[in-house]
KEFI-876917 format. One line per field, with one value per atom (N, C-alpha, C): residue in three letters; z negated, x, y negated. Coordinates in Angstrom, 3 decimals, m for minus. Atoms other than C-alpha are relative to their C-alpha. Layout:
BEGIN
resn: [ALA,...] $
c3: [Z,...] $
c1: [X,...] $
c2: [Y,...] $
This chain:
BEGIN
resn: [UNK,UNK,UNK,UNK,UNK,UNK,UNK,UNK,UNK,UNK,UNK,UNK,UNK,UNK,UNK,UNK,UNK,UNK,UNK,UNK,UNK,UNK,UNK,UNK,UNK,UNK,UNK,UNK,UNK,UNK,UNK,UNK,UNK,UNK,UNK,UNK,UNK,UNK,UNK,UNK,UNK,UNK,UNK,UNK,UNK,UNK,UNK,UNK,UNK,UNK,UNK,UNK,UNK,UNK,UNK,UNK,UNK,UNK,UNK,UNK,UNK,UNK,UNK,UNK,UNK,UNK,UNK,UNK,UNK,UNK,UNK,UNK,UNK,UNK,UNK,UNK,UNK,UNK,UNK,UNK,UNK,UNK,UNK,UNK,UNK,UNK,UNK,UNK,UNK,UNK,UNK,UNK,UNK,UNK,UNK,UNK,UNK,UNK,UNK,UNK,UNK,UNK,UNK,UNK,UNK,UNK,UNK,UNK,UNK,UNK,UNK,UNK,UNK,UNK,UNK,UNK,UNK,UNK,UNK,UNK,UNK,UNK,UNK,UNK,UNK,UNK,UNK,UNK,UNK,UNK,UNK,UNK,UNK,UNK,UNK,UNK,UNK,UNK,UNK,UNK,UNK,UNK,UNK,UNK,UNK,UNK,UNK,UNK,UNK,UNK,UNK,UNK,UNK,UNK,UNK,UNK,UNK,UNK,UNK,UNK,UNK,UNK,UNK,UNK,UNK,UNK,UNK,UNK,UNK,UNK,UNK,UNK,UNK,UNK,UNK,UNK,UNK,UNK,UNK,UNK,UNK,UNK,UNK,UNK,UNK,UNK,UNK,UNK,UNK,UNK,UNK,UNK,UNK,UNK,UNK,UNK,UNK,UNK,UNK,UNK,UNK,UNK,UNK,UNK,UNK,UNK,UNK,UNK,UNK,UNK,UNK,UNK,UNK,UNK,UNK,UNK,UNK,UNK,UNK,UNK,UNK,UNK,UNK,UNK,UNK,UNK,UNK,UNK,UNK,UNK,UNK,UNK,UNK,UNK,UNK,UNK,UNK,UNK,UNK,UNK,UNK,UNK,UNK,UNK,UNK,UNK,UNK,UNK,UNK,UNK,UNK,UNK,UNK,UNK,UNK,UNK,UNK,UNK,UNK,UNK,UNK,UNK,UNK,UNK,UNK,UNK,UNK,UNK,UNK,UNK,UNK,UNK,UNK,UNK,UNK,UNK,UNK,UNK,UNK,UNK,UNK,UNK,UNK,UNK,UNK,UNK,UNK,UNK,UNK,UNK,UNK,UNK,UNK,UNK,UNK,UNK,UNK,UNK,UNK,UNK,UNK,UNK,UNK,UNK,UNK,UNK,UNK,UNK,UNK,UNK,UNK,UNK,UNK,UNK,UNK,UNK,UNK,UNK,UNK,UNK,UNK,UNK,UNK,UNK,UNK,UNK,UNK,UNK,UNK,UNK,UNK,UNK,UNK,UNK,UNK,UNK,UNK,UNK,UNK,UNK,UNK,UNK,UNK,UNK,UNK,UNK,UNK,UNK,UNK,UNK,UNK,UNK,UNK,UNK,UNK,UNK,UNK,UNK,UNK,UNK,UNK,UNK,UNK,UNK,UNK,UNK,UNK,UNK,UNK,UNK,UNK,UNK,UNK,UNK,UNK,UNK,UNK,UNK,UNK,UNK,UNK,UNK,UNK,UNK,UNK,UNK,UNK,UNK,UNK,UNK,UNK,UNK,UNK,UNK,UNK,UNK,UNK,UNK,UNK,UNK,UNK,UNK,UNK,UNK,UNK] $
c3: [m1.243,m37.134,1.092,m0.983,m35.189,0.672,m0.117,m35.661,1.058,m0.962,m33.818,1.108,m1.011,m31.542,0.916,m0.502,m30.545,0.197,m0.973,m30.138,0.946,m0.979,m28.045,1.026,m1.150,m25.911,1.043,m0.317,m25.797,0.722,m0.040,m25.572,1.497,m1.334,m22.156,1.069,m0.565,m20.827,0.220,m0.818,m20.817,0.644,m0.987,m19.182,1.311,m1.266,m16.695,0.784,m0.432,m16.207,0.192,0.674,m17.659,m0.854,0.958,m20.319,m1.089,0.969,m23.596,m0.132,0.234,m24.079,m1.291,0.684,m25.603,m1.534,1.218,m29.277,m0.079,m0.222,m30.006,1.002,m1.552,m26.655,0.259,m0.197,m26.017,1.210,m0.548,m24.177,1.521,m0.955,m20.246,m0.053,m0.413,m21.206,0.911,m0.579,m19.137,m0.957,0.561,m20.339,0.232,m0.101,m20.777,0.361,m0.006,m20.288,1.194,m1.364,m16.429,0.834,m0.783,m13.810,0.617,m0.963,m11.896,1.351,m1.669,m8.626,0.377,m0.408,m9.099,m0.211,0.203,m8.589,0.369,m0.183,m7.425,m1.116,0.957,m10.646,m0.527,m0.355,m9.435,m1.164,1.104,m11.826,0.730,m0.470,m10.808,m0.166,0.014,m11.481,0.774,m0.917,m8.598,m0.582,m0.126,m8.678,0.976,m1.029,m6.933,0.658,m0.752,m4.122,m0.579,0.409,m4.610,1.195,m1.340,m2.724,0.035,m0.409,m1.625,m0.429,m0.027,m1.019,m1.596,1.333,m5.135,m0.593,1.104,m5.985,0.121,0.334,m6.814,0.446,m0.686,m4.658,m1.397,1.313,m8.394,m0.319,0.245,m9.070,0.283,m0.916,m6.590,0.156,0.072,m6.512,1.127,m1.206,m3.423,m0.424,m0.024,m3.280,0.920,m1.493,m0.043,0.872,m1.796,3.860,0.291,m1.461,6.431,1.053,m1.920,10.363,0.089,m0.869,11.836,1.518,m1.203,15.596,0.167,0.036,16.295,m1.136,1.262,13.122,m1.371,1.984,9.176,m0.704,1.045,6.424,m1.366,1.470,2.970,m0.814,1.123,m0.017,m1.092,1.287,m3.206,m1.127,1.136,m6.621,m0.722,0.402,m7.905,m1.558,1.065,m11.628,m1.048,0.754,m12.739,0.295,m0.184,m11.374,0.871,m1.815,m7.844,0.973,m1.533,m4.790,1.298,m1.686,m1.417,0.918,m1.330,1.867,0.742,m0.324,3.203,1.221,m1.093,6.838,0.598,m0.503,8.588,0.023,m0.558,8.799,m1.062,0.980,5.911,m1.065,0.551,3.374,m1.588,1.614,m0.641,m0.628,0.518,m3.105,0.065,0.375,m3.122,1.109,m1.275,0.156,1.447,m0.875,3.032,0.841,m0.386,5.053,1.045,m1.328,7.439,1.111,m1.204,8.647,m1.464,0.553,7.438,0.770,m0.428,8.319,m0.198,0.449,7.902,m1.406,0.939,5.381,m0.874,1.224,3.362,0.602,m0.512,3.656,m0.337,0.516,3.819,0.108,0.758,1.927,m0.033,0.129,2.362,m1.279,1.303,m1.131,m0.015,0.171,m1.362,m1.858,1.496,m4.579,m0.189,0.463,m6.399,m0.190,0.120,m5.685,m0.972,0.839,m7.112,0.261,m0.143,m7.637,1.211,m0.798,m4.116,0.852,m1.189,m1.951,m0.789,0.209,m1.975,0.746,m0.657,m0.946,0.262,m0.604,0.588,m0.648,0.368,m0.596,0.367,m0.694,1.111,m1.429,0.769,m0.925,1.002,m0.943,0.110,m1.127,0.638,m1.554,0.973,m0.916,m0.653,m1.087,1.490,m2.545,m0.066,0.689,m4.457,0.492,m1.000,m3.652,m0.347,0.002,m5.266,0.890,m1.024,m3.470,1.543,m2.130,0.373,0.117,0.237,m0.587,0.943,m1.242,2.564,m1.128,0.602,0.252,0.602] $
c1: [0.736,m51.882,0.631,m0.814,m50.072,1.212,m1.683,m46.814,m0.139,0.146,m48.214,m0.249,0.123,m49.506,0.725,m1.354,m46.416,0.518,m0.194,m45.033,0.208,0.187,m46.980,0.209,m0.220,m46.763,1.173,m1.151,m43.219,0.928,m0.069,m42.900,m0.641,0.471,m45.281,0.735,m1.019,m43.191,1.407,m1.532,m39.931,m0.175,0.296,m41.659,m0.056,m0.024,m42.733,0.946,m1.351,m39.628,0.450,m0.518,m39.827,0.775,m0.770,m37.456,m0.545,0.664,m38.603,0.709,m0.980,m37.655,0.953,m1.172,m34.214,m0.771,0.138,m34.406,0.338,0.055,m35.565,m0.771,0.067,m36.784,m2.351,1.556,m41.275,m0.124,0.673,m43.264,0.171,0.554,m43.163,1.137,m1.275,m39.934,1.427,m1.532,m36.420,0.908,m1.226,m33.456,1.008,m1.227,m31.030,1.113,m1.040,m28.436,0.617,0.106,m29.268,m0.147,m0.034,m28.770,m1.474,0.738,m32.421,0.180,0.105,m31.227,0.459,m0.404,m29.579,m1.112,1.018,m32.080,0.241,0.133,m30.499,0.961,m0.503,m28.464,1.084,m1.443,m24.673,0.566,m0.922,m22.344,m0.356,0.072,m22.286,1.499,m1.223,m18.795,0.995,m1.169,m16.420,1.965,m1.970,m12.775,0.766,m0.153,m11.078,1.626,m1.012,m8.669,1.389,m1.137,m4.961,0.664,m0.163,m3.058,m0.546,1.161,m4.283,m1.477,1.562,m7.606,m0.908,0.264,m7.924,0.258,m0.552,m6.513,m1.458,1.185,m9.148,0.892,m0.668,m8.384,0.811,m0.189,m8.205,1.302,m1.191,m5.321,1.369,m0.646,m2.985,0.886,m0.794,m0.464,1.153,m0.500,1.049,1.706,m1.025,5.188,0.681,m0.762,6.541,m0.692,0.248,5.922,0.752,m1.183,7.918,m0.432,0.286,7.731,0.643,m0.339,8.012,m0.412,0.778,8.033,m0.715,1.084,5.154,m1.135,1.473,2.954,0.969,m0.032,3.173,m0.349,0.254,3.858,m0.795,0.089,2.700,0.366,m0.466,4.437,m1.099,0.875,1.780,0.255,m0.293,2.353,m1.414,1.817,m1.156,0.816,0.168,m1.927,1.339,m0.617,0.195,1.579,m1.157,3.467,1.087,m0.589,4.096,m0.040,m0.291,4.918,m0.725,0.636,2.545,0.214,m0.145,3.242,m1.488,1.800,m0.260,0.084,0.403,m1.384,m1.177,1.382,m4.222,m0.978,0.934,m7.080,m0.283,0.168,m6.309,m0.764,1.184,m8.783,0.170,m0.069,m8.869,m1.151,1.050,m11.107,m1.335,1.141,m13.580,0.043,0.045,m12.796,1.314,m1.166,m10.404,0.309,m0.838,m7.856,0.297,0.601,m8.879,1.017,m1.781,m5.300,0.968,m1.321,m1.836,0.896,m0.807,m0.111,0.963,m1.022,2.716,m0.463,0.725,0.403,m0.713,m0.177,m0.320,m1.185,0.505,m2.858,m1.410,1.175,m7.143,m0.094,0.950,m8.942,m1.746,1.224,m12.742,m0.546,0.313,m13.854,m1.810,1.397,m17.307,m0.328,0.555,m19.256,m1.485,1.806,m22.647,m0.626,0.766,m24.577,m1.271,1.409,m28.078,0.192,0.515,m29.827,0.116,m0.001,m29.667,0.419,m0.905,m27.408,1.259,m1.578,m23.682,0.309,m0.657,m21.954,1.265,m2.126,m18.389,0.452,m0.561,m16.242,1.403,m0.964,m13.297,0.807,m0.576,m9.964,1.136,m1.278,m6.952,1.712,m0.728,m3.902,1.785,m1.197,m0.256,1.007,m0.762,2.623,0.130,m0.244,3.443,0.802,m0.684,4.598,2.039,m1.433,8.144,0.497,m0.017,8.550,0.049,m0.431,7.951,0.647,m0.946,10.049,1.023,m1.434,12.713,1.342,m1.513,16.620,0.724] $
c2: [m0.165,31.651,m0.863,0.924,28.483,0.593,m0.676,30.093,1.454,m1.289,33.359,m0.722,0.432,31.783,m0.735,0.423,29.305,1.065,m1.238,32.753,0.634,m0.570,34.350,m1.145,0.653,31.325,0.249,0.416,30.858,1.519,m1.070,34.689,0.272,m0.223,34.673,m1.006,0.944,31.660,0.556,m1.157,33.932,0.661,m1.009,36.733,m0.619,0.597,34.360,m0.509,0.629,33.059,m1.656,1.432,29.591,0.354,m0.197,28.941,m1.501,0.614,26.870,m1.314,1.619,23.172,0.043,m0.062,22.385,m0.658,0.543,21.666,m1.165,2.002,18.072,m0.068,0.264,18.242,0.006,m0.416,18.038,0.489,m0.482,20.073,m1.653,0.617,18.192,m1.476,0.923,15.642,0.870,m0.727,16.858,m0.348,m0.224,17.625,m0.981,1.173,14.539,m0.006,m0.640,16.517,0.691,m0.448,17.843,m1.326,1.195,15.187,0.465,m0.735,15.306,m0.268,0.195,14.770,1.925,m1.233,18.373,1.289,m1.497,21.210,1.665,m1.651,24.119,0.279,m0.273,24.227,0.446,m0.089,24.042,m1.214,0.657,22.435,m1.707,1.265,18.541,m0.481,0.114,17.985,1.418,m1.080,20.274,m0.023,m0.143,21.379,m0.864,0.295,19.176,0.623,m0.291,19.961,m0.331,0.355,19.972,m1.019,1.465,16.651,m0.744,1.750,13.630,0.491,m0.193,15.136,m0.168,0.197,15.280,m0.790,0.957,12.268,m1.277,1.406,8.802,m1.175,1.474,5.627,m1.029,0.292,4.103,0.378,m0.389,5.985,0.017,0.076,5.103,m1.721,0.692,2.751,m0.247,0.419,1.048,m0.028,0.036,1.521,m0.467,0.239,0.764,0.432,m0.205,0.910,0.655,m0.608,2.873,m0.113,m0.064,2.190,1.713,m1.099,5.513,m0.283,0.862,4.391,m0.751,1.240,2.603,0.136,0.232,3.621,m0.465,m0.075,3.061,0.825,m1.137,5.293,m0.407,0.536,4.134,0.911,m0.659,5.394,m0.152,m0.286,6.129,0.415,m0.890,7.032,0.230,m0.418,8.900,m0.307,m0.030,8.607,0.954,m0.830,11.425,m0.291,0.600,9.979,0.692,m0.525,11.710,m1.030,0.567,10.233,0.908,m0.289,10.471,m0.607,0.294,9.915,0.077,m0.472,9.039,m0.819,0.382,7.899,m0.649,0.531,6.545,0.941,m1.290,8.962,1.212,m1.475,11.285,m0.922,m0.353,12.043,m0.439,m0.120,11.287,0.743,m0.327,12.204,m0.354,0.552,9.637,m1.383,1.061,7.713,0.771,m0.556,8.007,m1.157,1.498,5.427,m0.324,0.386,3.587,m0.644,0.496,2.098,0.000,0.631,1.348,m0.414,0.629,m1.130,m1.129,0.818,m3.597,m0.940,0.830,m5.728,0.880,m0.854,m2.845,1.120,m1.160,0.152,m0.918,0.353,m0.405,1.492,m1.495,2.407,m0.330,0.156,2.816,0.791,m0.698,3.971,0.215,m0.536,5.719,0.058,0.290,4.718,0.237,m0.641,5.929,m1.476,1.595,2.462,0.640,0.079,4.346,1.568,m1.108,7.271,1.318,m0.998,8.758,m0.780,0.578,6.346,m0.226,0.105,6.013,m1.016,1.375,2.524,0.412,0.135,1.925,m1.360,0.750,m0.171,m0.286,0.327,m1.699,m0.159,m0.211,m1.231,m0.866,0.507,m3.334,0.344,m0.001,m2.062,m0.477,0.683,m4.398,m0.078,0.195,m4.688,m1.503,0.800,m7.422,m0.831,1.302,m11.201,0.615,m0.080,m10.284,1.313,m1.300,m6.937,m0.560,0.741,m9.045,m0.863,1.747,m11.752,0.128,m0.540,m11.851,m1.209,0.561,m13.021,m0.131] $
């Protein structure tokens, strides 16, 4: 008689267009497994862009300067072991750069402080004392 009845419940709950709690899961707990900040039920992890725009401040590795006239280039090698040419103003994945200049590049890095705010975080990437050494 229980067993029919769980059933029909679970059976009027599809029609309706609920769907039945995950196995393991009680009646009125969420799913551990769904972030709840996400409700319209888009992936939470994106594709990211190809270029800079996809690469992680993290990943990035300061090589050299260039003067081009009056600005600075910075040379980068991302994670995977390319070379970028990156500027003031352009974009990363998870921040974007706020200057470059002779003393190396600042990166503003955007970070998940909580639940529903995101912090910045100043990034200073320079090369190395042996690398500026004037011989």
């Amino acid at each position: 008689m229980r067993r029919t009845a769980t059933t029909a419940l679970l059976l009027a709950g599809a029609l309706a267009g609920h769907s039945r709690p995950a196995v393991g899961q009680d009646e009125g707990q969420r799913d551990p497994f769904v972030s709840p900040l996400r409700q319209d039920g888009a992936p939470e992890h994106t594709v990211r862009p190809r270029g800079l725009a996809g690469i992680d401040v993290d990943a990035l590795t300061l090589q050299g300067l260039v003067r081009i006239g009056g600005s600075y280039v910075a040379v980068l090698e991302s994670g995977n072991g390319r070379s970028h040419l990156l500027r003031g103003g352009e974009r990363l994945f998870d921040g974007s750069v706020r200057s470059v200049t002779a003393d190396g590049v600042v990166i503003v890095r955007r970070e998940r402080g909580g639940p529903l705010a995101a912090t910045r975080r100043i990034v200073h990437l320079s090369l190395s004392a042996a690398l500026t050494e004037d011989r």
